[in-house]
C-alpha positions in Angstrom: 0.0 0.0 0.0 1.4 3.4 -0.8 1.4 6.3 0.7 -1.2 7.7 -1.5 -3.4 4.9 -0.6 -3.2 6.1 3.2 -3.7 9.7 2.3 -7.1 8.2 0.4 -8.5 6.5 4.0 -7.5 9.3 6.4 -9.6 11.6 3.9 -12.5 9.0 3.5 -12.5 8.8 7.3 -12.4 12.5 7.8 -15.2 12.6 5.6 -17.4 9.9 6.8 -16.6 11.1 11.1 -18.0 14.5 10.3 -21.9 13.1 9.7 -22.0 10.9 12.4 -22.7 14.0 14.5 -25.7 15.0 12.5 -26.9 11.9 12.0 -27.0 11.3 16.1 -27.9 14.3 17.0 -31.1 13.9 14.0 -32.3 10.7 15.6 -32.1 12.4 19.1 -34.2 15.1 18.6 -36.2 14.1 15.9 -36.1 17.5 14.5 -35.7 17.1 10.3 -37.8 20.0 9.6 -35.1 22.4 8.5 -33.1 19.3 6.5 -33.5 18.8 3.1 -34.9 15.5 1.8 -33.7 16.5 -1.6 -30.0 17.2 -0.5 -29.9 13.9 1.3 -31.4 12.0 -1.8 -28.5 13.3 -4.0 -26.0 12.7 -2.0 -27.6 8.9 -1.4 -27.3 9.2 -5.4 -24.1 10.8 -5.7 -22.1 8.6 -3.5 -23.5 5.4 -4.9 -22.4 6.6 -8.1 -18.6 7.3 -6.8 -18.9 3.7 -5.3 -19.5 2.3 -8.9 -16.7 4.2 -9.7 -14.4 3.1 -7.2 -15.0 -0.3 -8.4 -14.4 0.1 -11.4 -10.7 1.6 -11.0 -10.3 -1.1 -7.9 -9.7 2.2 -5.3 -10.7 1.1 -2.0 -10.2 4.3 -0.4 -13.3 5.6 -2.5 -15.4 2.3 -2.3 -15.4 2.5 1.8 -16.0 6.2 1.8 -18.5 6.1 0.0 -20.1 3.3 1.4 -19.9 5.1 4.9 -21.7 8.3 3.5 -24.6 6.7 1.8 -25.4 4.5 5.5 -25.5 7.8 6.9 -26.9 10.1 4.4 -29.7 6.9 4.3 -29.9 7.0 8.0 -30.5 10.8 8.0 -33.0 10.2 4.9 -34.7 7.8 6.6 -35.0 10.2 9.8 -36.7 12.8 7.6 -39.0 10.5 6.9 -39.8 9.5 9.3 -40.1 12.5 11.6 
């Protein structure tokens, strides 16, 4: 693995940590008024699209980030919803 590679996962992680605080604090307080189902269902879109991709060129760095962000972009989907 090269240090590219490493570069790829501390970004994807990075990336994935920083909406675990939304999506916790959205299934708290059940308060999705002010969110955006639209946003969320493009970015659901958008990141499946980027995990194609990542298979496609065989980057695991992409494929796992990806993945993490539509869970939670679902997850926060599925709060607005519900709420």
């Amino acid at each position: 693995m090269t240090t590219i590679h490493y570069l790829g996962y501390f970004a994807g992680t990075l990336t994935v940590v920083s909406f675990i605080p939304q999506v916790v604090r959205t299934w708290k307080t059940h308060h999705t008024r002010d969110l955006s189902f639209g946003m969320f269902a493009l970015l659901v879109t958008a990141s499946s699209l980027w995990i194609i991709y990542g298979i496609m060129i065989k980057e695991w760095p992409v494929i796992l980030t990806n993945t993490g962000m539509v869970l939670l972009n679902g997850a926060i989907g599925v709060a607005k919803l519900r709420f």
